[in-house]
C-alpha positions as a printed Julia matrix, in Angstrom:
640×3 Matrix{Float64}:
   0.0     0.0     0.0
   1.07    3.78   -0.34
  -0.6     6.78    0.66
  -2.58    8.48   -1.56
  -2.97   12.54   -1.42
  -5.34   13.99   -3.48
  -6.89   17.42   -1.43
 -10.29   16.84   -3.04
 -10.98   13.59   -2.2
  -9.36   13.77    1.43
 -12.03   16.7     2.29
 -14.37   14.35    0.5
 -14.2    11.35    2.68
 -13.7    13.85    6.35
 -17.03   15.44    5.32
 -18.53   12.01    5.1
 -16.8    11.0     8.74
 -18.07   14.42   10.27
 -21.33   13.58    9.34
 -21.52    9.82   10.24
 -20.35   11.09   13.68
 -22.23   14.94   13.28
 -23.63   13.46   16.92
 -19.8    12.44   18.89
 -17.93   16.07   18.07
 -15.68   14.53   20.5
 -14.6    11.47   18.58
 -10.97   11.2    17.73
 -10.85   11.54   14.08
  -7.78    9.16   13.97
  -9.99    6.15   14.75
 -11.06    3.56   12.87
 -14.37    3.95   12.16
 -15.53    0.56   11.48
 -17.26   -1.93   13.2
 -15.57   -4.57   15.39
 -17.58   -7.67   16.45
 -16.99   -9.19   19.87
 -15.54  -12.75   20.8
 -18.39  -15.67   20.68
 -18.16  -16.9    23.95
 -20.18  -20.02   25.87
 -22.85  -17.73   27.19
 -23.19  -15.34   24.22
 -25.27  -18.7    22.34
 -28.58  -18.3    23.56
 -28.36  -14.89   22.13
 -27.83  -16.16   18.42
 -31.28  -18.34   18.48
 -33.45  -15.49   18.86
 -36.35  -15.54   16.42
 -37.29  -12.52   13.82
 -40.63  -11.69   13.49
 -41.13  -13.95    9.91
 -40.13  -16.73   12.51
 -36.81  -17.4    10.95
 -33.13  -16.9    12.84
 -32.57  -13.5    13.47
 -29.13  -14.2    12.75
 -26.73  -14.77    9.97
 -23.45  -16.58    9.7
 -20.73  -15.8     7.65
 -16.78  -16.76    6.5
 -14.38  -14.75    7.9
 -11.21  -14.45    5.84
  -7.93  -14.2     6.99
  -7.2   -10.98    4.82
  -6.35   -7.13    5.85
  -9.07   -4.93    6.93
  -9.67   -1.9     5.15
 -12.4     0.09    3.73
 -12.91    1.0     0.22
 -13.87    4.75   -0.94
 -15.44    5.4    -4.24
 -15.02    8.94   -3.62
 -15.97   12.36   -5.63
 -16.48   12.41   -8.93
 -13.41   13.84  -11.29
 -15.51   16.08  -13.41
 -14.69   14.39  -16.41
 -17.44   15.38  -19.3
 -20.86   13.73  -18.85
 -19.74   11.02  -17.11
 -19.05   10.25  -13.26
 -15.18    9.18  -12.65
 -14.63    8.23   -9.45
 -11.33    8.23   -7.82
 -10.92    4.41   -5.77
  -8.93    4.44   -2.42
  -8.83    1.93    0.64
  -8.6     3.22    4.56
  -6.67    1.83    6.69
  -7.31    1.27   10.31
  -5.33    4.85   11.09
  -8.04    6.22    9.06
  -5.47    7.16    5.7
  -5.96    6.6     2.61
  -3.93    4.65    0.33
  -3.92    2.73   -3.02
  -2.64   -0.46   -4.1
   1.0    -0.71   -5.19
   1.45   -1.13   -8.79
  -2.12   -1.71   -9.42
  -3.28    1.53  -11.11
  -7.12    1.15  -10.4
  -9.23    3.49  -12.44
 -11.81    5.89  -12.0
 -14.66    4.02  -11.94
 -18.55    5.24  -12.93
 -20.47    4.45   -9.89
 -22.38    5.7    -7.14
 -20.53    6.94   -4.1
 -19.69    4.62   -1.61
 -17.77    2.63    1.54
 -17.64   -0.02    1.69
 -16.54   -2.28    4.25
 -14.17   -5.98    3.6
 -10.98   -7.73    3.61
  -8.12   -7.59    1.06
  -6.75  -11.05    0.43
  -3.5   -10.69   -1.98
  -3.08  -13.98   -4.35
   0.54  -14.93   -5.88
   0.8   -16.87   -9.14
   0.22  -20.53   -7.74
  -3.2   -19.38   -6.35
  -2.05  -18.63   -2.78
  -3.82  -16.08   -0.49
  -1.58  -13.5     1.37
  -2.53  -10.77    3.89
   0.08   -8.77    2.86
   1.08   -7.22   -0.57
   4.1    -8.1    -2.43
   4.06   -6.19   -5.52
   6.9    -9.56   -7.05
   4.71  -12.25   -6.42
   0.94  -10.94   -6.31
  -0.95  -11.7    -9.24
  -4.49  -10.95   -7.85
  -6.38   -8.72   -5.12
  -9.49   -9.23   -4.28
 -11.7    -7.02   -2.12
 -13.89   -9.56   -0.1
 -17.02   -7.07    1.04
 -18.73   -8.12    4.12
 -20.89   -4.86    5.02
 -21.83   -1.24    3.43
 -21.39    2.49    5.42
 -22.7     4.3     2.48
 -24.32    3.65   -0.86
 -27.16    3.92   -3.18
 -30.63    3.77   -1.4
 -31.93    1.43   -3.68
 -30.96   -0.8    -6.94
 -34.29   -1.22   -8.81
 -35.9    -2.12  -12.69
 -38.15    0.47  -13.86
 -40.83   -0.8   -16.27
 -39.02   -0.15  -19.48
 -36.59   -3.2   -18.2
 -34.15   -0.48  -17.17
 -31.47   -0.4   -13.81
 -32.08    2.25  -11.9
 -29.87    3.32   -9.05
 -30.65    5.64   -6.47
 -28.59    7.94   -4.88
 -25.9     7.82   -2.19
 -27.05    7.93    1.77
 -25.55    6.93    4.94
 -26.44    3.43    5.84
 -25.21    3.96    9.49
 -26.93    5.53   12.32
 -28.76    8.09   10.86
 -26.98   11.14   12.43
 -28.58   14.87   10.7
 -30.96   16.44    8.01
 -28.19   15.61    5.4
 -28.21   12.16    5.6
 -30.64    9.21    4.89
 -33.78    9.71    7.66
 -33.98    6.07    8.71
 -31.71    3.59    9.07
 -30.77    0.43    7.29
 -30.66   -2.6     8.48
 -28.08   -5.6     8.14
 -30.01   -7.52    5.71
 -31.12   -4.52    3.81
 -27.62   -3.34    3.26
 -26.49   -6.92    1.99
 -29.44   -6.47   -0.27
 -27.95   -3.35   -1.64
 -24.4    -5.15   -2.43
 -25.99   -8.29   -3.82
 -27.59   -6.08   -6.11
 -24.27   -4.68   -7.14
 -21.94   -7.4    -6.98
 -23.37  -10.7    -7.76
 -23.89  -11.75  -11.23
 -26.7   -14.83  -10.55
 -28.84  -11.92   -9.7
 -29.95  -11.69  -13.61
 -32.9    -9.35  -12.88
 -30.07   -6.55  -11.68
 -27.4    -7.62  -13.5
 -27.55  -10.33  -15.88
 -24.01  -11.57  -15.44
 -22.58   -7.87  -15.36
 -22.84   -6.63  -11.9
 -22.26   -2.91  -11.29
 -18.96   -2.99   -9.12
 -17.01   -5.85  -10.67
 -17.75   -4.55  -13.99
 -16.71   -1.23  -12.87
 -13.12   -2.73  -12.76
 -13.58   -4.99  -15.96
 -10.72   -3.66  -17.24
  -8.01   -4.68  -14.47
  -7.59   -8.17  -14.77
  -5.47   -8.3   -10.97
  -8.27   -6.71   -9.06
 -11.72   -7.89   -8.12
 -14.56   -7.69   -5.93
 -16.28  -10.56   -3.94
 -19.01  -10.53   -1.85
 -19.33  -13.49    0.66
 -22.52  -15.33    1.16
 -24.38  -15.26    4.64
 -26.33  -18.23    5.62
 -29.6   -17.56    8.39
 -28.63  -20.28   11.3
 -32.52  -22.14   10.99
 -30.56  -23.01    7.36
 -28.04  -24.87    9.05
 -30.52  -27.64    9.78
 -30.14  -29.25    6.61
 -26.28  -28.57    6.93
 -24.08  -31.55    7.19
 -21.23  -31.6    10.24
 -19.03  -30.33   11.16
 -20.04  -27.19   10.13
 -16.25  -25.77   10.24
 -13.16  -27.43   10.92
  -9.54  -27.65   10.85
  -8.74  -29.26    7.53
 -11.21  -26.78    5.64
 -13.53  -29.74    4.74
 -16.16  -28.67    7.4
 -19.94  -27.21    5.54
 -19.79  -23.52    6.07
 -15.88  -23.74    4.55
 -16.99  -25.74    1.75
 -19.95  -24.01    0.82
 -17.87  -20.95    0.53
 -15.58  -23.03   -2.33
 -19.09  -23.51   -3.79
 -20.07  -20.21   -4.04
 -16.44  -19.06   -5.77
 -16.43  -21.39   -7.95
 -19.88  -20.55   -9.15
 -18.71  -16.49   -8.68
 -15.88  -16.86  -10.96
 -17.61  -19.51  -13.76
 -19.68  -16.22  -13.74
 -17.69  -13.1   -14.31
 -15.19  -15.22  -16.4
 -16.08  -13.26  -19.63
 -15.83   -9.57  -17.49
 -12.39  -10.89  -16.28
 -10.28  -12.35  -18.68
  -7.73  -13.46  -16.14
 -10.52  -15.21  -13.22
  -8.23  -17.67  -12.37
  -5.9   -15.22  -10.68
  -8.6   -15.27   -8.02
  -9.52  -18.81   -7.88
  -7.13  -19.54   -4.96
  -7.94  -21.57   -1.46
  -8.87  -18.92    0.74
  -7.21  -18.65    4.47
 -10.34  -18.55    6.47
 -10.29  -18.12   10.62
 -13.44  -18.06   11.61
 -17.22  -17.25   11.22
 -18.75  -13.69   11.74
 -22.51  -13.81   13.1
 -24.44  -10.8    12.24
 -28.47   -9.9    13.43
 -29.99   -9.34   10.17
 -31.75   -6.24   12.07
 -29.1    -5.02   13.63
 -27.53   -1.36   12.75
 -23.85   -0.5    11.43
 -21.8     0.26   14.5
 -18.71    2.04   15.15
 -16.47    0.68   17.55
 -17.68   -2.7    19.85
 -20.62   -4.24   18.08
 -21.91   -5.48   21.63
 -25.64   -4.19   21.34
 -28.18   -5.86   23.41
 -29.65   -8.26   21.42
 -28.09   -6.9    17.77
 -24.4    -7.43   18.35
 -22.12   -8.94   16.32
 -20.11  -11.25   16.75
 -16.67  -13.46   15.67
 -15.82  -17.27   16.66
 -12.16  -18.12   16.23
 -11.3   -21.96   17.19
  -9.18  -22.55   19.78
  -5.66  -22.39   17.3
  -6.72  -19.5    15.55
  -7.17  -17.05   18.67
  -5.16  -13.69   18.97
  -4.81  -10.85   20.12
  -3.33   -7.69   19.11
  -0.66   -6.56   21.96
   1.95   -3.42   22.29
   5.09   -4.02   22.83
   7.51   -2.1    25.56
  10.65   -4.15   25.66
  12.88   -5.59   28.76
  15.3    -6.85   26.53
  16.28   -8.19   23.32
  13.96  -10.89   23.73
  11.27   -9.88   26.51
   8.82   -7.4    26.66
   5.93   -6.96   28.52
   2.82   -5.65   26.85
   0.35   -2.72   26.75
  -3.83   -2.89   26.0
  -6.16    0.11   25.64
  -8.13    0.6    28.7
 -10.37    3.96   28.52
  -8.58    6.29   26.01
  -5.13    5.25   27.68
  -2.19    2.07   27.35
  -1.6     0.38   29.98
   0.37   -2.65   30.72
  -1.34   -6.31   30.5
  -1.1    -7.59   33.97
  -2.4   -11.25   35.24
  -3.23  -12.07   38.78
  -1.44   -8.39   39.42
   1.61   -9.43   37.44
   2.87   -7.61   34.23
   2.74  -10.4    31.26
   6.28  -10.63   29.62
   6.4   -12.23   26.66
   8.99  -13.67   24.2
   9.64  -11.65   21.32
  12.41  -12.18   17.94
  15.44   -9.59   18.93
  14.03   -7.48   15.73
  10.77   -6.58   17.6
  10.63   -2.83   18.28
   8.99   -0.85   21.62
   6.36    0.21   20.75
   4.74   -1.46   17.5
   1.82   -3.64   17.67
   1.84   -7.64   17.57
  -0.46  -10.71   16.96
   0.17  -12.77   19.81
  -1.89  -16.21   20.48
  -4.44  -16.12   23.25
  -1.35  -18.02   25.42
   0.44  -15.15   24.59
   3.01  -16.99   21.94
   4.52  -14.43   19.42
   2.96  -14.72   15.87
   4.17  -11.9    13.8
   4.28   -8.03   13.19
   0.52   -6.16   12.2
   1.72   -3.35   10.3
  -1.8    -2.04    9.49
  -2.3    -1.69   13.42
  -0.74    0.97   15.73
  -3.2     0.53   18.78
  -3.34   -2.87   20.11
  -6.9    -4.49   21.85
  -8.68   -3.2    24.56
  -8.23   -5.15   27.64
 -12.13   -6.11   27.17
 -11.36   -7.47   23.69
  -8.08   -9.4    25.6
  -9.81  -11.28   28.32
 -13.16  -12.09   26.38
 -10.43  -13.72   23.85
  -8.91  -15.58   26.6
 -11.9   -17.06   28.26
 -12.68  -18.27   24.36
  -9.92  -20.02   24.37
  -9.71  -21.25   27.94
 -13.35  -22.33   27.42
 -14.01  -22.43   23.6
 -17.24  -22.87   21.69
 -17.71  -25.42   19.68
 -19.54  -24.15   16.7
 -21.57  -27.56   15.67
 -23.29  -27.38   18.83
 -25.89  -24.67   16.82
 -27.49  -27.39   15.54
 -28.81  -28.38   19.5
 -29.82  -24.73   19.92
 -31.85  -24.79   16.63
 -33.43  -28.25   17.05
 -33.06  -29.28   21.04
 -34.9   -32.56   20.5
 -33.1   -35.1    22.62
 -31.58  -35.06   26.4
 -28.05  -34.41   25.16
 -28.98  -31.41   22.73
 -30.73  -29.82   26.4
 -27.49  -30.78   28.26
 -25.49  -29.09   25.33
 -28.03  -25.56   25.75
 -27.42  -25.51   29.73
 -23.85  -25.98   29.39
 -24.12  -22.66   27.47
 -26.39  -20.68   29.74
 -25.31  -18.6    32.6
 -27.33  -19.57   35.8
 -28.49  -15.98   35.8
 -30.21  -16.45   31.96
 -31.8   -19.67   33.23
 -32.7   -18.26   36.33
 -34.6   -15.41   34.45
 -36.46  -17.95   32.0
 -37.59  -20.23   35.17
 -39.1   -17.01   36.93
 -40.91  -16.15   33.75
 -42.03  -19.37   32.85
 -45.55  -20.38   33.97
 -45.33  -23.87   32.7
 -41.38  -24.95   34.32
 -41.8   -26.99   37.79
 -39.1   -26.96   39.39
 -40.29  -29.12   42.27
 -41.53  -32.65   41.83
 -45.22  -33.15   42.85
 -44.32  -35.67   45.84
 -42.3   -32.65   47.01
 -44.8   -29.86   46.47
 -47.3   -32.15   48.61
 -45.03  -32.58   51.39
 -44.68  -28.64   51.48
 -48.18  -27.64   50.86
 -49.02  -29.99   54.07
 -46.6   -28.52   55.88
 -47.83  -24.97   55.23
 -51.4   -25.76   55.72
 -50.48  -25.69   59.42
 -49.71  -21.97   59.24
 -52.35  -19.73   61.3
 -53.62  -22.67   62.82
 -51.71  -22.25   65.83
 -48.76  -19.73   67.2
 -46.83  -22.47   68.62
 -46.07  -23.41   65.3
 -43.52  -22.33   62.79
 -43.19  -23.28   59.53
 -39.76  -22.18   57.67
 -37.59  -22.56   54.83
 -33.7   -22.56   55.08
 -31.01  -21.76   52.45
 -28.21  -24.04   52.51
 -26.57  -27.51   51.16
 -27.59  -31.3    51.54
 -24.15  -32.92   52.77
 -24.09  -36.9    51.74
 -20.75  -37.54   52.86
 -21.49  -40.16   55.43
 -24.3   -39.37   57.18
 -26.75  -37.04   55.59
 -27.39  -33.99   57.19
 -28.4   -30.38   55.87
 -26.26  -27.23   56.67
 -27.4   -23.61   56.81
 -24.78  -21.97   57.12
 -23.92  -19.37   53.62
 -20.66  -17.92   52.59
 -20.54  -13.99   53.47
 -20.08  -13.16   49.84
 -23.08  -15.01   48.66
 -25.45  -14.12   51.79
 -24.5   -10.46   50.86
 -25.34  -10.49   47.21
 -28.66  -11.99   47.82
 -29.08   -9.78   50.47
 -27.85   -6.81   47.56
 -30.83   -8.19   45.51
 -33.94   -8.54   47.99
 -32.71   -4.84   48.81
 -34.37   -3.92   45.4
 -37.47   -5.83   45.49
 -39.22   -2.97   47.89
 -40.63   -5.42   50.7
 -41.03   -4.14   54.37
 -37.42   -4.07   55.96
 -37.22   -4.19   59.7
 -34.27   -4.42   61.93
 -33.28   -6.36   64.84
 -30.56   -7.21   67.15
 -30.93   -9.88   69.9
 -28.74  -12.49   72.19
 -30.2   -16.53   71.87
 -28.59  -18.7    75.12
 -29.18  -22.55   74.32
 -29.14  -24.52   77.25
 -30.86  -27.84   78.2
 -33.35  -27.88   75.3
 -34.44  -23.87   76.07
 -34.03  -21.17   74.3
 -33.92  -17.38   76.13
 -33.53  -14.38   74.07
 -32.63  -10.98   75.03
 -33.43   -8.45   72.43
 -30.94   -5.45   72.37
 -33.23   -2.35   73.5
 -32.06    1.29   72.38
 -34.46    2.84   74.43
 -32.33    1.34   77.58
 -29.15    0.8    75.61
 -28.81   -3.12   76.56
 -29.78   -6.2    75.65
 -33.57   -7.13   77.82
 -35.33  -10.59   78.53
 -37.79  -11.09   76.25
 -38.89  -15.09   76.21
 -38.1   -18.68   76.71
 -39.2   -21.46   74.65
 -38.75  -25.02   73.86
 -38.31  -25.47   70.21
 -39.5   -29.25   68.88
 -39.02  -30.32   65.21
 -41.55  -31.85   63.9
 -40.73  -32.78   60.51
 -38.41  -31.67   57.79
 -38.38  -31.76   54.17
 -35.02  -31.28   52.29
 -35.08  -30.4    48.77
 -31.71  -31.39   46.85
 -31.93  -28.48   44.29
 -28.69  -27.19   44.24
 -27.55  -27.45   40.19
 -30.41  -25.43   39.4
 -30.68  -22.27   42.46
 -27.25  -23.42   43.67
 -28.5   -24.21   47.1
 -30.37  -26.86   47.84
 -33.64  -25.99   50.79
 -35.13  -27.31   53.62
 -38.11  -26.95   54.86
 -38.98  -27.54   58.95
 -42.26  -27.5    60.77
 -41.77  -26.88   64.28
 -43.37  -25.94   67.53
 -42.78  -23.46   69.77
 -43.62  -23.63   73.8
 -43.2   -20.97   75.99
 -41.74  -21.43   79.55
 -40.86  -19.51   82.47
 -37.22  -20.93   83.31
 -34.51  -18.46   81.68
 -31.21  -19.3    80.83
 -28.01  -17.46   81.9
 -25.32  -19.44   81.03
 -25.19  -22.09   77.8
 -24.3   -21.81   74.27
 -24.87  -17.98   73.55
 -24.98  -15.98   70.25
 -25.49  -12.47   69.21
 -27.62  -12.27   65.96
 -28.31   -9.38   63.93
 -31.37   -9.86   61.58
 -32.6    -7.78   58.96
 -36.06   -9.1    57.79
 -38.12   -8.17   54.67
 -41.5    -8.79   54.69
 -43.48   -9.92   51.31
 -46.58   -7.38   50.32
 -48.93   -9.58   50.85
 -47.53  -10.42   54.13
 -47.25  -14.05   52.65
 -44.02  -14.81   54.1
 -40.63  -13.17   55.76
 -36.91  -13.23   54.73
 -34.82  -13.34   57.45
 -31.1   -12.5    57.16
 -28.56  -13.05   60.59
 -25.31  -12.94   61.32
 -24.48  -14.65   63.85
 -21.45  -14.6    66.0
 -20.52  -15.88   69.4
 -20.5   -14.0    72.84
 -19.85  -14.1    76.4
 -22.17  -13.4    78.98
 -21.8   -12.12   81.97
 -24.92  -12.66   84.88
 -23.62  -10.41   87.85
 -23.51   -7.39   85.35
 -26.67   -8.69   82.71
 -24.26   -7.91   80.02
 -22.6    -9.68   77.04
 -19.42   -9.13   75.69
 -18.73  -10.38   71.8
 -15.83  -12.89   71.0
 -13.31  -11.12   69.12
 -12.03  -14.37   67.25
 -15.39  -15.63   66.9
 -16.35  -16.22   63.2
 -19.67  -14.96   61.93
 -22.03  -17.03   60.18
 -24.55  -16.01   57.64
 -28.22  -17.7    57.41
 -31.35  -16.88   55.24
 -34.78  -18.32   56.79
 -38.14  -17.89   55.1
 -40.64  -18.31   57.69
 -44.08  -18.37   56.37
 -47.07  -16.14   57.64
 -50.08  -17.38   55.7
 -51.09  -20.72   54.26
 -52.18  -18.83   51.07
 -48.77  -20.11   49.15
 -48.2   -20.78   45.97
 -45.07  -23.61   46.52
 -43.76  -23.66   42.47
 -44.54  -19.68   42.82
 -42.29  -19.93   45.8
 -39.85  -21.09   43.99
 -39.45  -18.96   40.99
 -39.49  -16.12   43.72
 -36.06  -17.68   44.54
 -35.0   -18.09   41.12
 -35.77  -14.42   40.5
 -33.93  -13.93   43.91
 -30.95  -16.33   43.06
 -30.11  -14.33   39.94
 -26.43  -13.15   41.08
């Protein structure tokens, strides 16, 4: 590549910018301004199955080529006579603009337009390179995967005759001067079928608008890659990709060359420069509704994104050096460098003694040195770094779409809850009103218990948080980590119940319970009751791999007595209890912690190595309980 300088077309192409970003003033002009999809990872799946409103996939799969990103400007027109010359350029990620090396590409008589794609540089035996090597190339090809600006429509009039419309954004609509609504993905592939592929006889009948526009340079071409909605994939054979090239999504792209090229063979003489085995290092999935981005494409719901096995993972790092051979390495984070540290440890890496501070490198997700990017003088954002390293830590196996699309056996359901985050399935139990999570034996044995509720107040009917221990002899334990007893506690905090507050002393002693509840009025702790607690039944519900605690249930009875304990086991809780609306049940949260106490001077003194434990109770007030409602209250409570 070498930079091109032409005045007109420089202020041509910043006007354009200005106005795709007439809404960011702020934006550095130096970025690139095209989109960058996000690393598939295990949990991103779900997201690719959702449905469009014709029923079908909302999303599309594509190839992605191991070529050199760049966009393509068919810029102002040269003012030649009647006709519209275009000057041809290609930006690079620094946002220049250059032109091909010893390919003199003309001005061309289209519509104005970037385009988005991939150079891939072919020698004389048919090989693709990434880079350009003005000896051995004998053929470029632009492969065109998406469309920033273009005609608004490509269209036969009655008289049989191609009309094209004129140029508008096909971003983000962003002011007055610019195309009022936007364009989605699909509707922008439309646009480039329409202009690049011959089969489409009723547009172009075998003469499509762009590669004919550079009929008369047999080294350069145009390509546009097929996309594929994932409900297609059903009739797909497997693998769908793998690492010989032989997988369906690799072959069908052979296909669809072969067929490209048989095509256009009388528009360019020399096809077979072209006709080389592509690199290929991945798949791109796009939302066929989803807008062109700048920057991330991590939209809710829209975003795009790129799968990479496990071999063909990288990143893009900067490199400060140690010495000859070490360096340790910089990301973006915010609009600053700063160096890649792991488990607060700078990464150093291996380097050749060639490498140079402060140029940018493709390194493997394991941080192995691959070679120099040129085209790159920012590396990834630490974002883009560690989503690539969980992908490769914990890849995604790309045939598992067809479980997703048709989950008609046990291990297609085990393959879709291997890819969903608790949280997701969490959110789909709670909404679903047909999902049980409970057995009915075990919805019986709870509804029983709870019909006891209001029937007496010696009894007590509660539900514990905690996990079923089989190790010997089974036995259930209450007791919660403090991290996870604080997040739920983080969640129920939004929900808007009743909170209340309490602080109290419990001394165990003989089979008696005496509390002393903590009185700010007299600033100590005051007797408040005795009982004898006596367990009646209990109900344990092994539920853990779906709310990640399993649950017991206890009904119980409470006596009062008069005898009061002063010495025994003793412990200080501190409670903080939300009550439901409907004053169906209460959450209880305690800490607990030992103490001393002291009867000459009534008071209690806590144990300064004593470790605090963390319980959550839900003690039931009425017997008007739903028990599978119950239990997607906890799901939507569980969702950490």
């Amino acid at each position: 590549m070498e930079p091109f300088k032409d005045p007109k077309v420089e202020e041509q192409f910043n006007n354009l910018v200005k106005k795709f970003l007439s809404k960011n003033e702020n934006f550095d002009m130096s970025k690139f301004i095209g989109g960058m999809p996000i690393t598939l990872e295990k949990t991103d799946m779900p997201n690719l199955m959702i449905k469009g409103p014709n029923g079908r996939s909302k999303y599309t799969v594509t190839q992605k080529v191991d070529g050199t990103r760049y966009l393509m400007y068919i810029g102002p027109d040269t003012g030649v006579a009647n006709v519209k010359q275009r000057k041809v350029c290609f930006v690079d990620r620094n946002m220049k603009l250059n032109v091909i090396s010893n390919f003199n590409l003309p001005d061309v008589n289209t519509p104005e337009m970037l385009l988005d794609g991939e150079l891939v540089f072919f020698d004389i035996n048919g090989k693709p390179h990434r880079e350009l090597d003005p000896v051995k190339i004998r053929g470029v090809s632009f492969m065109i995967f998406d469309i920033l600006f273009g005609p608004e429509k490509i269209s036969i009039d009655s008289d049989g005759k191609k009309v094209i419309g004129q140029s508008f954004s096909m971003m983000v609509p962003e002011d007055n001067r610019l195309r009022s609504e936007p364009w989605p993905y699909i509707s922008r592939y439309d646009i480039l079928a329409k202009m690049i592929d011959p089969n489409l006889t009723q547009f172009n009948n075998g003469e499509p608008l762009l590669p004919n526009a550079f009929k008369s340079v047999d080294a350069f071409n145009i390509e546009l890659k097929p996309i594929y909605f994932l409900d297609s994939l059903l009739s797909a054979t497997l693998p769908l990709y793998n690492a010989v090239g032989s997988g369906w999504l690799q072959t069908q792209l052979k296909q669809h060359r072969k067929i490209y090229y048989d095509y256009i063979a009388d528009i360019k003489k020399n096809a077979n420069n072209f006709r080389g085995k592509l690199e290929l290092d991945g798949l791109i999935f796009t939302a066929a509704d989803t807008l062109y981005t700048i920057g991330n494409w991590n939209n809710l719901l829209t975003g795009q994104y790129k799968w990479k096995p496990p071999t063909e993972q990288t990143i893009d790092l900067k490199i400060v050096k140690i010495t000859d051979t070490t360096a340790n390495v910089q990301v973006v984070k915010g609009n600053t460098l700063e160096i890649f540290q792991d488990r607060g440890r700078p990464i150093v890496v291996n380097v050749p003694a060639s490498v140079k501070s402060g140029t940018v490198h493709e390194f493997s997700a394991d941080f192995k040195w691959k070679n120099q990017r040129t085209d790159k003088t920012r590396p990834n954002a630490i974002r883009t770094v560690l989503n690539v390293m969980r992908s490769f830590k914990n890849p995604v196996n790309v045939d598992n779409i067809i479980a997703f699309l048709k989950p008609d056996n046990e291990k297609a359901y085990r393959i879709i809850l291997e890819h969903s985050s608790k949280a997701k399935l969490f959110k789909c139990i709670a909404a679903s009103e047909n999902v049980k999570l409970l057995n009915q034996n075990d919805i019986s044995k709870i509804e029983e218990m709870i019909k006891n509720v209001n029937t007496t107040k010696d009894i007590e009917v509660e539900m514990r948080l905690g996990k079923i221990n089989k190790s010997g002899k089974t036995f259930f334990n209450p007791i919660l980590t403090r991290i996870d007893f604080e997040k739920i506690l983080n969640v129920i905090e939004r929900f808007g119940f009743k909170k209340d507050v309490s602080d109290f002393i419990d001394i165990y002693d003989q089979g008696i319970r005496t509390r002393y509840i903590y009185s700010y009025d007299f600033g100590k702790f005051i007797q408040y009751e005795s009982v004898i607690k006596n367990r009646l039944s209990n109900v344990d519900i092994e539920i853990a791999n779906v709310l990640s605690f399993d649950t017991r249930f206890s009904l119980s009875t409470e006596t009062r007595v008069m005898k009061s304990n002063a010495t025994g086991d003793t412990k200080r809780k501190y409670r903080i209890s939300f009550t439901e609306p409907k004053s169906l049940f209460r959450v209880d949260f305690t800490a607990i912690t030992s103490v001393q106490y002291f009867p000459e001077t009534r008071m209690f003194k806590t144990n300064d190595n004593a470790d605090e434990k963390f319980q959550i109770e839900i003690e039931f007030i009425s017997d008007n309980i739903n028990v599978n409602e119950l239990f997607k209250f906890l799901t939507h409570l569980l969702s950490i």
